[in-house]
N, C-alpha and C positions, 0 to 999 in steps of 0.2 A: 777298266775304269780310266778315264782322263787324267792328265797330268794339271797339275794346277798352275796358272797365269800370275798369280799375284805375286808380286817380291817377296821373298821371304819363307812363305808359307809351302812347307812340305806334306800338312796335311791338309785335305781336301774339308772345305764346309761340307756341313749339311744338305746345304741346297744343290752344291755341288754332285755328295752325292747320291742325292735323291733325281737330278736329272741325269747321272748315269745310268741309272736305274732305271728310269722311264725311256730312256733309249732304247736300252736293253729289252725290256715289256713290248716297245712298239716293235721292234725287229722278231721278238716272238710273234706279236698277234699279225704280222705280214704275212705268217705261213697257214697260219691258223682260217677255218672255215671263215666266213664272215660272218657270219651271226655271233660266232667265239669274241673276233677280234673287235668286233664292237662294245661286246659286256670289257674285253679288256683296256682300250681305251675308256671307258668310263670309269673302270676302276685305277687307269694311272689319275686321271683327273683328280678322283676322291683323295687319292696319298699325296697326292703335289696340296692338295688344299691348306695342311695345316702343315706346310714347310716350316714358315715363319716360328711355330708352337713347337716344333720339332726342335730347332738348333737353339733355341731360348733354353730347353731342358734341357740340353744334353745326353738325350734317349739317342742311343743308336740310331741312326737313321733309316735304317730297314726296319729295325721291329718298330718303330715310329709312323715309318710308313704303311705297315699291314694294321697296327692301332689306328690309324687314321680312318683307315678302310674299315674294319671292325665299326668304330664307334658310330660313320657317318651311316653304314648298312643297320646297326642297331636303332640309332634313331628312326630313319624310314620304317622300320619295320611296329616300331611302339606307335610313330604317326598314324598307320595303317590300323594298326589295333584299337583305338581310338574316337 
C-alpha cells in the first residue's frame, strides 16, 4: 500500500485505499486471460463507484469496496428480473 502525501496524516483515506486496491486488481487482471481481465476491470470500476459513500461511513474500505460490488451486481440482476 502507498505512503500518504498529506502533512500530518499517517493514516491512509479511503479513497486512498481503495486506489491501492484497484492498482493492485489492475496488476492482477494483466496476467489474467482477457476475457478475465475485462469482467475485472469492470468490477474495479463498480468499487471505485461508491468511494465517496465508503469514507462518509467509515466501513472498511475493502469490505466497502466488495459491498459496492455486491449491491451494484444485485441491482442489475432485480433490473433483469423485471
Amino acid at each position: 500500500m502507498g505512503g500518504c502525501s498529506e502533512m500530518g496524516r499517517s493514516v491512509p483515506t479511503a479513497r486512498q485505499v481503495l486506489e491501492d486496491l484497484a492498482g493492485d486488481l489492475e496488476r492482477m487482471a494483466s496476467v489474467m486471460p482477457q476475457s478475465q481481465a475485462a469482467i475485472m476491470h469492470d468490477l474495479v470500476m463498480i468499487g471505485r463507484k461508491h468511494s465517496a459513500e465508503i469514507s462518509y461511513s467509515g466501513v472498511d474500505p475493502y469490505t466497502g469496496f466488495l459491498i459496492s460490488i455486491i449491491i451494484d451486481l444485485y441491482s442489475r440482476i432485480k433490473e433483469d428480473g423485471q
